[in-house]
Structure formats: C-alpha cells, structure tokens
TORNU-351049 format. One record per atom (N, C-alpha, C): residue in one letter; residue number from 1; x, y, z. Coordinates in pm, whole numbers. Each point is the difference from the previous one (the first is absolute). Layout:
REM TORNU-351049
["A", NUM, [X, Y, Z]]
...
This chain:
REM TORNU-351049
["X", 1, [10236, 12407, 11013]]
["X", 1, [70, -117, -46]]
["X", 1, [143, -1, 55]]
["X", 2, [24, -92, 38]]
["X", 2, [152, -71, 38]]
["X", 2, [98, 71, -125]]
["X", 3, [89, 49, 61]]
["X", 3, [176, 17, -57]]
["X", 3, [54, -146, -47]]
["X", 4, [-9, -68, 84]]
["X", 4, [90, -116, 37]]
["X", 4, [-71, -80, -63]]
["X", 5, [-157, 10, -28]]
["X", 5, [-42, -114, -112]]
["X", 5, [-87, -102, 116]]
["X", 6, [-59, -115, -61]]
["X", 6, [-96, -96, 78]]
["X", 6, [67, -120, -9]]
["X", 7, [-48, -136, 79]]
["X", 7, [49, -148, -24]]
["X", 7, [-116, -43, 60]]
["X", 8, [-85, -45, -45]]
["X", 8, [-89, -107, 88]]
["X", 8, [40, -136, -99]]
["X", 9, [-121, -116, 95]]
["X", 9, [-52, -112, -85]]
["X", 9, [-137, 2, -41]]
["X", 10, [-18, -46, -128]]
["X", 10, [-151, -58, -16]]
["X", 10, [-51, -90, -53]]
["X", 11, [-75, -57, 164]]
["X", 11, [-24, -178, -38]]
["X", 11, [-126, -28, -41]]
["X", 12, [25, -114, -120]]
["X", 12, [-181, -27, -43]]
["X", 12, [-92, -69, 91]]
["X", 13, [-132, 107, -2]]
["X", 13, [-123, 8, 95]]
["X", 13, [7, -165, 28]]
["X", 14, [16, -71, -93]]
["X", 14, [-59, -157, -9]]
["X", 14, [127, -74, -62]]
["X", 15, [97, -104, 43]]
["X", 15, [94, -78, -93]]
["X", 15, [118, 28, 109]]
["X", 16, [51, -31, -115]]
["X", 16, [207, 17, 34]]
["X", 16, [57, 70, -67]]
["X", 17, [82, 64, 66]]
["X", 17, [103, 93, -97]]
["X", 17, [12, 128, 103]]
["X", 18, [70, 134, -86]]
["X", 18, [26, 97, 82]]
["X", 18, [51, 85, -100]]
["X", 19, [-4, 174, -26]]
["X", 19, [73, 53, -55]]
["X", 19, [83, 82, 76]]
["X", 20, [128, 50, -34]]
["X", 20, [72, 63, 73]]
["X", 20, [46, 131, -54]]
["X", 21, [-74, 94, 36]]
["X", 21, [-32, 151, -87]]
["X", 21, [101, 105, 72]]
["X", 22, [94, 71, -85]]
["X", 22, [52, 122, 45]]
["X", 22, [-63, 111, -150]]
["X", 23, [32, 137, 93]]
["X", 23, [-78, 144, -94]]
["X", 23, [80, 82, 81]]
["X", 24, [80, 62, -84]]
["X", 24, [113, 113, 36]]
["X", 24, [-14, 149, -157]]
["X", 25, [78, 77, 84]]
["X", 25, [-61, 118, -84]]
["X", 25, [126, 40, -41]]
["X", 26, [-2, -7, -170]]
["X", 26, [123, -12, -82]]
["X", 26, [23, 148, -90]]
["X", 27, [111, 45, -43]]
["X", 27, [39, 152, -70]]
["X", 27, [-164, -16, -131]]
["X", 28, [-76, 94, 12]]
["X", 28, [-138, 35, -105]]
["X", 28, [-62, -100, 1]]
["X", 29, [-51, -98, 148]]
["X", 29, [-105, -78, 3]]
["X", 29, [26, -123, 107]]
["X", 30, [-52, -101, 57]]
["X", 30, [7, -110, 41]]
["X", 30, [59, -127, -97]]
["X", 31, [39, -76, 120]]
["X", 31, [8, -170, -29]]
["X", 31, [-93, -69, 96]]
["X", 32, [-35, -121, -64]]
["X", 32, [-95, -63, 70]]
["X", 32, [100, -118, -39]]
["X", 33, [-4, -124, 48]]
["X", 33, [93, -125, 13]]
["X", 33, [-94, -89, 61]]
["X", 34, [-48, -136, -56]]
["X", 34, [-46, -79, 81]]
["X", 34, [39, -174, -37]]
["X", 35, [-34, -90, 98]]
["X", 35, [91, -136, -46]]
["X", 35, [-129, -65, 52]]
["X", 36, [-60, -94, -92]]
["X", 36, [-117, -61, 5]]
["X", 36, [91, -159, 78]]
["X", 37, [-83, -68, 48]]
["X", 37, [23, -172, 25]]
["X", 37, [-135, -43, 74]]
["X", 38, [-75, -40, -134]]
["X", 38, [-132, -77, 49]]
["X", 38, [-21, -85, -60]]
["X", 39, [-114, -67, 52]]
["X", 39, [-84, -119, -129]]
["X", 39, [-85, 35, -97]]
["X", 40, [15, 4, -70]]
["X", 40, [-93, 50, -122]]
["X", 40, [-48, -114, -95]]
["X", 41, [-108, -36, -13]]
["X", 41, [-84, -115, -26]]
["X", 41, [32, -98, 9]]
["X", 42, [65, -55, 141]]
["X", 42, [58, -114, 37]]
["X", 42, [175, -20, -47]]
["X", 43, [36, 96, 7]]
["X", 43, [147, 33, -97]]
["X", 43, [67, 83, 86]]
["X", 44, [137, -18, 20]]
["X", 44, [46, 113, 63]]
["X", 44, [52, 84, -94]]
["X", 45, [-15, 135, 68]]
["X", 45, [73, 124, -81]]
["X", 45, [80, 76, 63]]
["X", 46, [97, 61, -48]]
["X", 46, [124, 81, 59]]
["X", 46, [43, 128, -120]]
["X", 47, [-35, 100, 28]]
["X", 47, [-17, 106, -68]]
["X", 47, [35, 92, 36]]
["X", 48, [60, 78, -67]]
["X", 48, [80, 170, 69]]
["X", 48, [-29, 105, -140]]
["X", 49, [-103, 99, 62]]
["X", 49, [24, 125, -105]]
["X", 49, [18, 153, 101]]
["X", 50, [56, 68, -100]]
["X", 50, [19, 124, 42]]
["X", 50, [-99, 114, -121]]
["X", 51, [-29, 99, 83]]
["X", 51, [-107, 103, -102]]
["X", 51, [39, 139, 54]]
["X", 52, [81, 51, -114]]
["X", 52, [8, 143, -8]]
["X", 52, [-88, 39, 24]]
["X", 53, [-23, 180, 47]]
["X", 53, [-100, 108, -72]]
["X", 53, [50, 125, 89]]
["X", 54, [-135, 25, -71]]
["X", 54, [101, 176, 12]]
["X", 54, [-26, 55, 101]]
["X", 55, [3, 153, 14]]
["X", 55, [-55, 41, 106]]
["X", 55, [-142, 12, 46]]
["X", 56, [-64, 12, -133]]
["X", 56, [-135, -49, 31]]
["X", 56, [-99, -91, -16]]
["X", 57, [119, -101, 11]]
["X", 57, [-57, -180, 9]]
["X", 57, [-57, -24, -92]]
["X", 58, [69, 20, -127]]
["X", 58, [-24, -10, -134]]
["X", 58, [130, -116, -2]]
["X", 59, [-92, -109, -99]]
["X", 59, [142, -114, 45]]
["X", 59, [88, 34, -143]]
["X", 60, [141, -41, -2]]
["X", 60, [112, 63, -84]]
["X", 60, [80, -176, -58]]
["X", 61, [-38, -83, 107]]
["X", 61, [13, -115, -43]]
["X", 61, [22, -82, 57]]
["X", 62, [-45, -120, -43]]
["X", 62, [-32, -138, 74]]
["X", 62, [89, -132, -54]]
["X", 63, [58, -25, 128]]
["X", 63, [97, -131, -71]]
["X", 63, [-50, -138, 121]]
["X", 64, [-10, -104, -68]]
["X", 64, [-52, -116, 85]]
["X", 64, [71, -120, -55]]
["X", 65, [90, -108, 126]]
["X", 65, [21, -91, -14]]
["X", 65, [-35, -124, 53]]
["X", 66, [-28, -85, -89]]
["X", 66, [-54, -147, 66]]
["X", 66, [89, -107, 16]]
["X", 67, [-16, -89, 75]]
["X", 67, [113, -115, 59]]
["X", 67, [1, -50, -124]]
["X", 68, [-26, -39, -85]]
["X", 68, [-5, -92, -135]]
["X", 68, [70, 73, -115]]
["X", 69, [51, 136, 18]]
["X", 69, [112, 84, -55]]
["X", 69, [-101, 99, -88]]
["X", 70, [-188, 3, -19]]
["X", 70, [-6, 57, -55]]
["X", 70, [3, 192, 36]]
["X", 71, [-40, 54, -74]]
["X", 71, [30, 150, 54]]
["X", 71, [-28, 125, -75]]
["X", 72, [-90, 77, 28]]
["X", 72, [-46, 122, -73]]
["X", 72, [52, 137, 34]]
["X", 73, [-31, 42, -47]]
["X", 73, [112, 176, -6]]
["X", 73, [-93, 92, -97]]
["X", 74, [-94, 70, 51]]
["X", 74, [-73, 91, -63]]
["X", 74, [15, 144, 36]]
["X", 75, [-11, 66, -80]]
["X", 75, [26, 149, 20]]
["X", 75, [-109, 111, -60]]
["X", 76, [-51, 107, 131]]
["X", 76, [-107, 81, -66]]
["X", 76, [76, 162, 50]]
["X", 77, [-95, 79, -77]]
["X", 77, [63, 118, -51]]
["X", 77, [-92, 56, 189]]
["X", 78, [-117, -30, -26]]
["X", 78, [-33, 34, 122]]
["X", 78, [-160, 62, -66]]
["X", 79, [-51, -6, -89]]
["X", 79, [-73, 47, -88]]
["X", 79, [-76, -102, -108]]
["X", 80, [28, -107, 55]]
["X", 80, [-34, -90, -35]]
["X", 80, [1, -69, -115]]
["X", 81, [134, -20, -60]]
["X", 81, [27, -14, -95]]
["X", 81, [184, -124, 76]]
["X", 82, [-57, -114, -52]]
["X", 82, [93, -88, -8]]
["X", 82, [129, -73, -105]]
["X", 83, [78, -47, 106]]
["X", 83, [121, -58, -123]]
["X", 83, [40, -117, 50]]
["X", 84, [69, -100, -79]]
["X", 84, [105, -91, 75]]
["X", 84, [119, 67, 65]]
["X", 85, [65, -123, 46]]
["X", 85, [146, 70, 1]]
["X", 85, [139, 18, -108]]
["X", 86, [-74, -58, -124]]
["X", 86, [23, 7, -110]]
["X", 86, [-15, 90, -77]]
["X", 87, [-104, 98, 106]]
["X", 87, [-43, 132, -103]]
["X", 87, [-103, -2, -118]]
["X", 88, [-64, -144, -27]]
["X", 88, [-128, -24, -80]]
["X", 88, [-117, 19, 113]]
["X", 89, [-118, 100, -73]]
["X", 89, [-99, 50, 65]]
["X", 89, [-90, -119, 22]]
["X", 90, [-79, 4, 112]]
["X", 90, [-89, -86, 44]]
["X", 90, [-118, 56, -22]]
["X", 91, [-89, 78, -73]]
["X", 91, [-120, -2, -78]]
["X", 91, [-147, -7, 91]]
["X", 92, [36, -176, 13]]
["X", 92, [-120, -71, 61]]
["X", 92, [-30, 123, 134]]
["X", 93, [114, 43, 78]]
["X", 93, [-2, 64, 153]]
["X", 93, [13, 128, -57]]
["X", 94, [-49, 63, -103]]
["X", 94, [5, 104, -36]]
["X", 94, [-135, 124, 115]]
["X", 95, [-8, 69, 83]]
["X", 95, [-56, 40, 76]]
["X", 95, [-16, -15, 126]]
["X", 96, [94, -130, 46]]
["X", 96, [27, -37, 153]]
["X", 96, [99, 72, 53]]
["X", 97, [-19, 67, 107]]
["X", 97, [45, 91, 73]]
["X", 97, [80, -101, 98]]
["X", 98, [-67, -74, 44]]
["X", 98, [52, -96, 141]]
["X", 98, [9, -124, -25]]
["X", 99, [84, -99, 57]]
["X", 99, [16, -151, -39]]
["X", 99, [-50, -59, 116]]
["X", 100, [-53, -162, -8]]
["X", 100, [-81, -52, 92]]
["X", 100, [87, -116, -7]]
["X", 101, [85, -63, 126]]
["X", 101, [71, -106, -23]]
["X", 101, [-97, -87, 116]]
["X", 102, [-40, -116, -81]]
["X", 102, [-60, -88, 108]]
["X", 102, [30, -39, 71]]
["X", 103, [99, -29, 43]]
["X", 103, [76, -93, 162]]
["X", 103, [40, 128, 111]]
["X", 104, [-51, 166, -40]]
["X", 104, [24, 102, 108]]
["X", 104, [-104, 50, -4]]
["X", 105, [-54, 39, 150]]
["X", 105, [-49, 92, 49]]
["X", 105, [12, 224, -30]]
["X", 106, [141, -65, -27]]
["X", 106, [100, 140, -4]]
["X", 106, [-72, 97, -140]]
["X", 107, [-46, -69, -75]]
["X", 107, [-30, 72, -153]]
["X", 107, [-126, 111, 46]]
["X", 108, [-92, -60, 114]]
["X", 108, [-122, 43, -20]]
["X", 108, [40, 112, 95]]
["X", 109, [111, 73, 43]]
["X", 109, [2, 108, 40]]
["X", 109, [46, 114, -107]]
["X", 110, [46, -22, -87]]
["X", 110, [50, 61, -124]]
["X", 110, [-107, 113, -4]]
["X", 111, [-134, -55, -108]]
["X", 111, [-155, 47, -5]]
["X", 111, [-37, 64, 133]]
["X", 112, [10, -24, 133]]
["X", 112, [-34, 30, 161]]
["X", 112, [89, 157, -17]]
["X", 113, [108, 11, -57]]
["X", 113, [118, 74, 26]]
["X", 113, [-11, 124, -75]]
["X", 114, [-65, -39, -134]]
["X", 114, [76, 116, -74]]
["X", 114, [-201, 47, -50]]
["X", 115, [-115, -67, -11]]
["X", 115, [-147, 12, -11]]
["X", 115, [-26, 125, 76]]
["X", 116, [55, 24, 138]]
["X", 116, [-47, 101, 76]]
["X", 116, [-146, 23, 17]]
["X", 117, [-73, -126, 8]]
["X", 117, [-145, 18, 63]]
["X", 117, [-63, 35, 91]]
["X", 118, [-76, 69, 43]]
["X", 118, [-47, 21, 118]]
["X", 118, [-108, -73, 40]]
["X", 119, [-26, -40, 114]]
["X", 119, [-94, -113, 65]]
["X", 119, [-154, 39, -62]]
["X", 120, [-19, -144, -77]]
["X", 120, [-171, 15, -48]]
["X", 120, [66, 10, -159]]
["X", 121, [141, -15, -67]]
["X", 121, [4, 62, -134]]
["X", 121, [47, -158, -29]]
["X", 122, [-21, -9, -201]]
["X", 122, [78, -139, -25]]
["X", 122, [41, 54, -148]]
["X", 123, [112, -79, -5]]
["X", 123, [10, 60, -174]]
["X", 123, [53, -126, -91]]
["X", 124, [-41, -4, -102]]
["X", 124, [31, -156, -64]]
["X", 124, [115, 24, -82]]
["X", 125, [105, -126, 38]]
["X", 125, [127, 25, -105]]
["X", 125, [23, -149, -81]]
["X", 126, [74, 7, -31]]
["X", 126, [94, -117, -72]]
["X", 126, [112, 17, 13]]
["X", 127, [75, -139, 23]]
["X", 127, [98, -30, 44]]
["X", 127, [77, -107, -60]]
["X", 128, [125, 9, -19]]
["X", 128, [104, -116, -77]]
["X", 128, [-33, -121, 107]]
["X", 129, [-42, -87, 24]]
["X", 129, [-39, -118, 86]]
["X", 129, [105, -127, -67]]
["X", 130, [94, -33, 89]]
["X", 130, [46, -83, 21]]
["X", 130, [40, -133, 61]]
["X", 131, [-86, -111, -68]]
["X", 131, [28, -163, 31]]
["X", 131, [150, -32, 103]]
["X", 132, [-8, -72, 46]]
["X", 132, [145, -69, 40]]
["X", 132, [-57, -98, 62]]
["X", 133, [67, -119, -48]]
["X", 133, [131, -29, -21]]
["X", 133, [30, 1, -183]]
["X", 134, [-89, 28, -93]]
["X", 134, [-45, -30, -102]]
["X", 134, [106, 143, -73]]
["X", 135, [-45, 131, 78]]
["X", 135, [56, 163, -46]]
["X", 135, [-41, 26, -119]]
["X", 136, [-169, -57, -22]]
["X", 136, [-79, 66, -98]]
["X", 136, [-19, 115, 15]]
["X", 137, [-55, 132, -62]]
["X", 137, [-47, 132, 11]]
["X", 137, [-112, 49, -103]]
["X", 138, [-109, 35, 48]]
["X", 138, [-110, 35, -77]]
["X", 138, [-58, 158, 104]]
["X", 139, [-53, 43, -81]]
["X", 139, [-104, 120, 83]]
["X", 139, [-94, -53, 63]]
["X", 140, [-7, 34, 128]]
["X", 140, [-167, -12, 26]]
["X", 140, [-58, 91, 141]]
["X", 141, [-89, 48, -70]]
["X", 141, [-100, 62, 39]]
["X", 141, [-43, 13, 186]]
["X", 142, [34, 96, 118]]
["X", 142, [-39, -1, 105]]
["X", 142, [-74, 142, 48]]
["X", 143, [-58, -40, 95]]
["X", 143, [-80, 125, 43]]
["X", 143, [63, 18, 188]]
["X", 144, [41, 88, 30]]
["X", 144, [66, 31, 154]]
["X", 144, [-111, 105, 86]]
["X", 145, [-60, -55, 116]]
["X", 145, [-113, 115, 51]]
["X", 145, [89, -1, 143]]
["X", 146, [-3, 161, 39]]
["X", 146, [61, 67, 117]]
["X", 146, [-162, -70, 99]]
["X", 147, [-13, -107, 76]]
["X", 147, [-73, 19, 115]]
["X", 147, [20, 59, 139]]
["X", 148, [111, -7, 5]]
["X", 148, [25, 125, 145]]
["X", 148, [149, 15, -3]]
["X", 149, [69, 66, 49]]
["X", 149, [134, 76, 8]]
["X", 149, [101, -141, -22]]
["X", 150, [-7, -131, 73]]
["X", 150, [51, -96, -45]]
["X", 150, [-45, -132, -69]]
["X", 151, [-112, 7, -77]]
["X", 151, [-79, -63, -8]]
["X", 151, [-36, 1, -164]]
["X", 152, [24, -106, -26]]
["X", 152, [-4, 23, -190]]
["X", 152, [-121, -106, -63]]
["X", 153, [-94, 17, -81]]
["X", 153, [-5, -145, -83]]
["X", 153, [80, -2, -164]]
["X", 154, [13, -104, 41]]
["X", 154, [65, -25, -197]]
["X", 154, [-74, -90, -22]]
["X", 155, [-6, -8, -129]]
["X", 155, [-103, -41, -115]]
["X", 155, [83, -15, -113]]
["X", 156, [3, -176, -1]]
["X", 156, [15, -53, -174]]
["X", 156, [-77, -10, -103]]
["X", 157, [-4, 117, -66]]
["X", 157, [-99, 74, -110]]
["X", 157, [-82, -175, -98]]
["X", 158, [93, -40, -18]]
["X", 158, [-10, -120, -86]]
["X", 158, [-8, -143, 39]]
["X", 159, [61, -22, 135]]
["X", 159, [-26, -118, 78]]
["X", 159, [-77, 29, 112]]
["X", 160, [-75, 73, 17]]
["X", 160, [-117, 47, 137]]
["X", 160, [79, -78, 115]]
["X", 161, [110, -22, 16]]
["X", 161, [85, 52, 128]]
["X", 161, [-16, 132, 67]]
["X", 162, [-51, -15, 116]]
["X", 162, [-9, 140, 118]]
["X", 162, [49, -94, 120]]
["X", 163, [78, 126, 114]]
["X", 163, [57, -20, 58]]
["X", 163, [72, 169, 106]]
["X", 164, [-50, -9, 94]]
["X", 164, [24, 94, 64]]
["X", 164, [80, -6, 110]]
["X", 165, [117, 73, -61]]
["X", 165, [140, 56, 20]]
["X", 165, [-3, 74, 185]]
["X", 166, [95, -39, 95]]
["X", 166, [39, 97, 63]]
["X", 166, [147, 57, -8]]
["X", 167, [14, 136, 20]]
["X", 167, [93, 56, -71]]
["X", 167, [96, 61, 159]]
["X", 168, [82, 22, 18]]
["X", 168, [68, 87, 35]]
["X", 168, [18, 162, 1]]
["X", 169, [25, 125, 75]]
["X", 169, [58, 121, -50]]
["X", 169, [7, 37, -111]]
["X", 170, [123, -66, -43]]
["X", 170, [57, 11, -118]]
["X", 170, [-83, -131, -139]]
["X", 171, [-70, -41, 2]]
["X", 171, [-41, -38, -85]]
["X", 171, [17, -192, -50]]
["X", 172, [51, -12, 132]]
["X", 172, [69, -125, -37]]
["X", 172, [-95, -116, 92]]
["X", 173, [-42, -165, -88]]
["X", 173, [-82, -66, 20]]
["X", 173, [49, -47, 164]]
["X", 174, [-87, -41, 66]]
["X", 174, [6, -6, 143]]
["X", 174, [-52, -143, -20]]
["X", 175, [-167, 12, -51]]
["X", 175, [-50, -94, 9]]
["X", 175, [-47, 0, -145]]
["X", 176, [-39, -173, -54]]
["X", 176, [-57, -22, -150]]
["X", 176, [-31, -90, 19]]
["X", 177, [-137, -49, 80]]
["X", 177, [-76, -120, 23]]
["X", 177, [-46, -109, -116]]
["X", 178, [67, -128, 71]]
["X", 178, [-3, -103, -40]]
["X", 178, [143, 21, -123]]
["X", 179, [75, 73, 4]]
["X", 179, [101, -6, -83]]
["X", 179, [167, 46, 91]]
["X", 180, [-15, 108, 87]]
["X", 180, [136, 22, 25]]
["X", 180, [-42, 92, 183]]
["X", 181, [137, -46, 15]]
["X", 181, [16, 86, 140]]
["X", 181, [90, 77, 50]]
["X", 182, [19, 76, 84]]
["X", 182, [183, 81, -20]]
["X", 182, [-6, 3, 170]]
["X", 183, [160, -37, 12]]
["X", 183, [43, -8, 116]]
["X", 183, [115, 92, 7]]
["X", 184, [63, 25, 113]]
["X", 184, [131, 61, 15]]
["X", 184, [128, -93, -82]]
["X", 185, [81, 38, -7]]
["X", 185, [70, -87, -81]]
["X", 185, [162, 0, 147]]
C-alpha cells in the first residue's frame, strides 16, 4: 500500500455523475474522503463523506453530508457496537462491524480488507447500510465470496442483489457492473 495514499474517480457503470475518492494513511488507521455528484432518481445529488478506521479497517466513524444541509455522524467502537455523535447508542446496528453507504463503491472494500478470505471462501456479515440522499441506517445482511485473487461476489442477503466485484491489490473496487467504474483521477 501507498505512503502517500490513493485519488482515483468512480463513474456510474450507467447515468451521470462521478465520485471523486482520496484514501491516505492517518496516525492508528486510514481516511477515506469521497464527494459524490450524480443523478439519483432523476434528482441531482452532491454529497461528501469521510470514514475513519483503524488499522484494521474496522470503521471508527462515519460522517456524511448532503447538498440539502442534511448530515450524519456515527461512531463505532470497532466491535460493533454503535453511537451518535451525541453519544446515544444505536441498538438497531448493534453487531455491524462495517457500514454500507449507497452512492460508494469504497464501503465494499472494508469487508474485502479486513474478512481475509482465501479464494473459494465466503463469510456472511451485516452491515450499518446507509440510504442517501435520505441518511437512513438499518442493518442488513451480506454474504462476500473470494472468486479469485481479485475477484469477489457480494450478495444482498435480503434484497437478492448479486453482483461481482473486480477488485484491485489492495482491495479496492475497480469494477461493479452495471453500477460503478474507477478511473485515474
């Protein structure tokens, strides 16, 4: 992994828009930074979150802002146990290890990162899954299978969404057909 950290873009497979992703490696863990501007059900959206975690891509916390001023700020121990930024526990995400923000690609390396599967293995988790432009949060249910060294399927336990991932080295989405693409930035 890079000293100096990553910058690409990643544009959706199908539509308009673009995200503009940096991942730099911060004192006991990473930053990830990304700035959404797409159409989202005929709507434009303009969105910027940033996601702590630690050193072993255990996320530490997630803050997301939307053009319309709304904005979430969640915080996990890393153990899966959630809070606001108010410090009232979030319950519902009680056992989510990893957060799933819908308008990035970037989340589904989290699970890629820290699972340590070996090719032919899958292991089912749950995850804080996050709406936007809306910044609802509920658990839900995914399954991640190692098909070859860069090569993933994910599986929406509850919406029979599948979709097979190409990954990068380091763990990071390359390709996510019919949803996202990554370019040099």
């Amino acid at each position: 992994m890079s000293e100096k950290g990553w910058r690409w873009i990643w544009q959706p497979d199908q539509g308009e828009g673009a995200e503009y992703f940096t991942f730099r490696s911060v004192p006991g863990g990473y930053e990830a930074r990304g700035q959404v501007v797409a159409m989202l059900e005929k709507a434009p959206l303009t969105a910027t979150y940033v996601v702590d975690l630690t050193a072993a891509w255990r996320t530490r916390r997630v803050r997301i802002d939307v053009q319309d001023g709304a904005k979430l700020d969640i915080l996990s121990d890393g153990a899966g146990n959630w809070r606001d930024a108010d410090g009232r526990a979030l319950s519902a995400l009680d056992g989510c290890i990893d957060t799933d923000i819908l308008v990035t690609p970037f989340t589904n390396t989290l699970p890629i990162r820290h699972l340590g599967l070996k090719v032919g293995e899958a292991a089912e988790i749950k995850v804080a899954y996050i709406t936007v432009p809306a910044l609802t949060l509920h658990p839900a249910p995914q399954r991640y299978t190692r098909l070859a060294e860069t090569r993933w399927r994910f599986e929406g336990l509850e919406t029979d969404f599948t979709a097979e991932l190409t990954v990068d080295a380091d763990g990071f989405v390359i390709e996510y057909p019919g949803l996202f693409l990554r370019t040099d930035a």
